[in-house]
N, C-alpha and C positions, 0 to 999 in steps of 0.2 A: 745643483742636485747631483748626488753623487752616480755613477752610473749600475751600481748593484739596487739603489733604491729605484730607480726609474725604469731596471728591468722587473722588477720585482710590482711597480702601481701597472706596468703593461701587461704582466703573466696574469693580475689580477683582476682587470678589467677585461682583457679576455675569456678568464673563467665568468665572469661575471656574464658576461654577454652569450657566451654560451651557454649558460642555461639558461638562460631568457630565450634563447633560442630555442633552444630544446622544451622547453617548458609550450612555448607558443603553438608548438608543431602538435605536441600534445593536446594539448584544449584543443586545435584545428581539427584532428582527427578522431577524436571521441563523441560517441554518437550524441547527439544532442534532444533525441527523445521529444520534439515539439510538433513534430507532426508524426500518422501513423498511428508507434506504437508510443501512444504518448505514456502509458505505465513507469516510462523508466525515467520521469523524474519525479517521481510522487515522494518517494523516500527521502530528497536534499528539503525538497520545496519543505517540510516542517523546521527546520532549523531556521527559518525567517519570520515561524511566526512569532506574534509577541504575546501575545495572551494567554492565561492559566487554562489547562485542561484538567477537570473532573473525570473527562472519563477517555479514557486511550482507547483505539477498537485496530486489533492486528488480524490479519490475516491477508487470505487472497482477495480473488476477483470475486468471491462469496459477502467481501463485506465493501471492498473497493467502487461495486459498481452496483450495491442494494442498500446501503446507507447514505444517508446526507445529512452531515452535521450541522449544516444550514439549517435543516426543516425541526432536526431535535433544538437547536437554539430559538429559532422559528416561533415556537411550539410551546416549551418548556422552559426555556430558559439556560437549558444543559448548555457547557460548556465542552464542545469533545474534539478528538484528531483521530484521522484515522492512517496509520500504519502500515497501512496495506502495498503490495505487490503482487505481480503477475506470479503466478504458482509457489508462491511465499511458504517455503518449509517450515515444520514444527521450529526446527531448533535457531531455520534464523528471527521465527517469530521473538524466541526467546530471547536473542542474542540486541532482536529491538528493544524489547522491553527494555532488558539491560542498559543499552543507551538513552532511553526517553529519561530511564530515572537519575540521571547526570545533570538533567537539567529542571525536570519535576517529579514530582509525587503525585499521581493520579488517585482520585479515591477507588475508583472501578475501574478492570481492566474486563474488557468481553473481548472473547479470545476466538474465531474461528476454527471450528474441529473440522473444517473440511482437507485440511493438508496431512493430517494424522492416517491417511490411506498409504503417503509416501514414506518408507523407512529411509532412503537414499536421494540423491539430488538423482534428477535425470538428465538435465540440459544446462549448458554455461549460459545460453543467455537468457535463463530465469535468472540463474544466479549474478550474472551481469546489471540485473533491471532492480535487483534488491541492495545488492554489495557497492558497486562504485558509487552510490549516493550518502551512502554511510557515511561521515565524517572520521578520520582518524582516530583511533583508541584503543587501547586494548583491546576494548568489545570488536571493535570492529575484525580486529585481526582474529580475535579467536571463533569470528561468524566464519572469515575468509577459510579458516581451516577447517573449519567444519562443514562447509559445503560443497568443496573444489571437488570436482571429477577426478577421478585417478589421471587423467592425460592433461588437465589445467598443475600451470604454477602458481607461487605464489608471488614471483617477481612481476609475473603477467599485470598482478593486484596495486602493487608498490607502483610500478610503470606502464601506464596502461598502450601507454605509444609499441609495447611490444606486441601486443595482441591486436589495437586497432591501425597498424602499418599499413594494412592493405586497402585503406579506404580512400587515398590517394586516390583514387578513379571512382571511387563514389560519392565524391564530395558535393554539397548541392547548397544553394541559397539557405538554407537555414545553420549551416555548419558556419559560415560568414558569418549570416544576421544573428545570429548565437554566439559569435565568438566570444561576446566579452559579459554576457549577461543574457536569461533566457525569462520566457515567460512565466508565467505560473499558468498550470491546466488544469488542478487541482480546486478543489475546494474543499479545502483541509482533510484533502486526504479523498476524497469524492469525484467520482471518474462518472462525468454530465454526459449524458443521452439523454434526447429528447424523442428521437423516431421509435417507431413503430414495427416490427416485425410480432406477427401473431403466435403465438402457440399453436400448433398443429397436428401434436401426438409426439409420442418419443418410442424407440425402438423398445424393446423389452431388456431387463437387467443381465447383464451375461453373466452368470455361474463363473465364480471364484472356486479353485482348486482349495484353495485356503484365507480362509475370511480374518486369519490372526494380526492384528494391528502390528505391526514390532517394534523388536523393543529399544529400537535406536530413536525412534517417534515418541514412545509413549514414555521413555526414561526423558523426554524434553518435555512432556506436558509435565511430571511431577516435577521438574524443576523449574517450570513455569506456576507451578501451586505455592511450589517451597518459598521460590524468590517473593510472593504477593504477601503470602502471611508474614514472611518477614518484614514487610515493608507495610504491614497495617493494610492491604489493599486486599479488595472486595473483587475475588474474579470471575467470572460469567462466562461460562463454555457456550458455546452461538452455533447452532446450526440453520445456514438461510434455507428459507422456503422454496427452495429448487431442486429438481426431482431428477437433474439429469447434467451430467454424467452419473450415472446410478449410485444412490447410497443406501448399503446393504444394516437389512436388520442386524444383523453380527456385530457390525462393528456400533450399532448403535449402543446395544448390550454393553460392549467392551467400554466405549466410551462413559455411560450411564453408570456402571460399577467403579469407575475411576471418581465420578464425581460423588456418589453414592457414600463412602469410603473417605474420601477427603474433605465431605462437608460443606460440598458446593455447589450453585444451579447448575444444572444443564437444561436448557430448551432449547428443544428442535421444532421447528417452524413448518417442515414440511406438513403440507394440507392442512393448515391451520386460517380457519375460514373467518377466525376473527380480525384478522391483518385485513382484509377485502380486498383482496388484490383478484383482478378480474386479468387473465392471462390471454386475450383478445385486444388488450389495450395496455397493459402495464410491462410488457417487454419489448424489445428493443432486437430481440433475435431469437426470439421462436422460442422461447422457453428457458432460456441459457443463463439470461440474467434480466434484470429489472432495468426497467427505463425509468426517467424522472418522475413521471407519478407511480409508479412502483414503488421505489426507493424514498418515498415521501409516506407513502402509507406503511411501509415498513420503518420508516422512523418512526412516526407519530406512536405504531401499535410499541415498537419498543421504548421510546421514550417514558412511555406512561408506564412499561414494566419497571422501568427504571426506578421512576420518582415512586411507586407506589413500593417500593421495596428498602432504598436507601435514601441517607438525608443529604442530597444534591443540593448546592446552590442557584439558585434563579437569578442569572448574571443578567437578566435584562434588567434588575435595579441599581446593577453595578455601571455607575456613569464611565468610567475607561474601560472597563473591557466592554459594555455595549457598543461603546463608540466603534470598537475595533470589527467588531461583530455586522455592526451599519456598514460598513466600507464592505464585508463579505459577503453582505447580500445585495448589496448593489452589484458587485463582479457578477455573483449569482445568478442574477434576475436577469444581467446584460448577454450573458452568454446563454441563460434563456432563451432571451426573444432572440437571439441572434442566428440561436439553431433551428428554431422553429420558425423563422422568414426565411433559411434555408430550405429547409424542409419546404416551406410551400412554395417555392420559387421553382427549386431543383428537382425538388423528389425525393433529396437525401444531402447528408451533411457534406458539406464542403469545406468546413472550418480546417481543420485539423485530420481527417479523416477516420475511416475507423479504424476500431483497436486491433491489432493485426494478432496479439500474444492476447489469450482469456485462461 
């Protein structure tokens, strides 16, 4: 072998090994989201699943931790995923949608208005717990620029070893036990509590200087109308039945003239006594958000808005996608009983711990 060709397979297997290297140091030190704040793998974990969804549900911890697409399949038959994230902005709401329909067509998308208060990102690691799960695309990159903080890169995006360098000393058993593959926490998109914290009262609404939605938010909800009716899809503005962080009549107006104008539901849920949600037993943290049977009676009440408005499939006669559906509620049911023999053992979950970012 000549010696230009043999310098040339060594320059080459050394590049080669060097990014394997470098790639590995990467995955090492990016947060792995399995314990804690388990939010931040909610967004990859759909790209595993295999079954058709009817109905997409985006938003925040408004629908991430008061929905169970378990209890609407359960129930109804609906097929759905939910898209959710920790403080999940208008426009990356949008920028999801945009990539779910790369891989389907939902008939109904029900959209969470509770991020439409935010005209700007506030924190990178909201935007951390939405974005690095995204898969590669266009979509992705044009989420990545639309949400970055003035003091965030966009190489930080491309390579994330730049931003998470420092974790070298906070590396822990599950950065290992994750290295090469991670759990699922999720149930399709559904962030599981089982405990108990009561409702207790909530402070009073603090007075806004200016109640005006803006219009970097609400120029993403019309393009979140624009993109549905192009795509033949049925979309459903959502506001959950949770009274606190306060949600001002103002914005409700603002929101309700949008839908009004474009020819589409809006329901807001708050104090809505036909959901039966009894806030002595159905939350999980004083009011904040819904625990398992919360989020089961808030299915059930919207599932039947659902079916009773649009022509849904009932996949439980569907022999492969029930099947798929069987396997999810066994996970379901197992991490059930699992939090609730924690719970009476301990006093409180142990699994995974709780959710640190709401």
């Amino acid at each position: 072998m000549k010696k230009s060709v043999r310098t040339a397979l060594i320059v080459t297997a050394g590049l080669i090994l060097a990014v394997l290297v470098f790639a590995a140091i990467q995955r090492l030190l990016i947060p792995k989201y399995q314990t804690g704040t388990v939010e931040g793998s909610m967004i990859e974990e759909y790209y595993d699943a295999k079954e058709p969804h009817e109905i997409l549900i985006l938003g925040d911890c408004e629908v991430f931790e008061n929905i169970s697409p378990v209890a609407l399949y359960s129930e109804y038959g609906l097929s759905s995923y939910i898209r959710g994230s920790a403080e999940q902005y208008i426009w990356q709401s949008y920028y999801l949608l945009e990539d779910t329909l790369r891989y389907e067509t939902p008939k109904v998308v029900v959209l969470s208005v509770h991020s439409l208060q935010f005209d700007q990102p506030r924190k990178e690691e909201y935007n951390r717990m939405t974005l690095d799960g995204m898969r590669w695309s266009g979509t992705k990159i044009e989420a990545i620029k639309a949400s970055m903080l003035p003091e965030e890169k966009f190489v930080d995006y491309v390579f994330p070893i730049l931003r998470y360098h420092y974790r070298w000393s906070e590396l822990g058993s599950d950065d290992f036990t994750h290295f090469a593959s991670k759990d699922k926490v999720s149930h399709n998109g559904y962030y599981m509590r089982c405990d108990v914290k009561p409702y207790e009262g909530f402070p009073p609404a603090f007075p806004l200087a200016d109640y005006t939605l803006g219009s970097n938010a609400m120029g993403y909800l019309n393009r979140i109308i624009d993109l549905c009716e192009a795509k033949g899809i049925k979309l459903v503005l959502f506001k959950a039945p949770i009274e606190y962080p306060s949600w001002y009549t103002q914005w409700d107006e603002q929101i309700q003239k949008v839908a009004d104008s474009r020819g589409i539901p809006y329901i807001n849920l708050i104090g809505n006594d036909d959901i039966g949600l009894d806030m002595s037993v159905d939350t999980y943290d004083a009011g904040l958000h819904l625990n398992l049977t919360g989020a089961e009676k808030l299915s059930s009440y919207l599932g039947n808005w659902l079916i009773s408005r649009y022509t849904l499939t009932d996949f439980r006669q569907d022999a492969e996608t029930s099947a798929a559906w069987e396997e999810k509620i066994s996970y379901y049911n197992a991490m059930r009983d699992r939090q609730m023999s924690e719970i009476e053992q301990y006093g409180h979950l142990v699994s995974f711990g709780a959710s640190a970012i709401n």
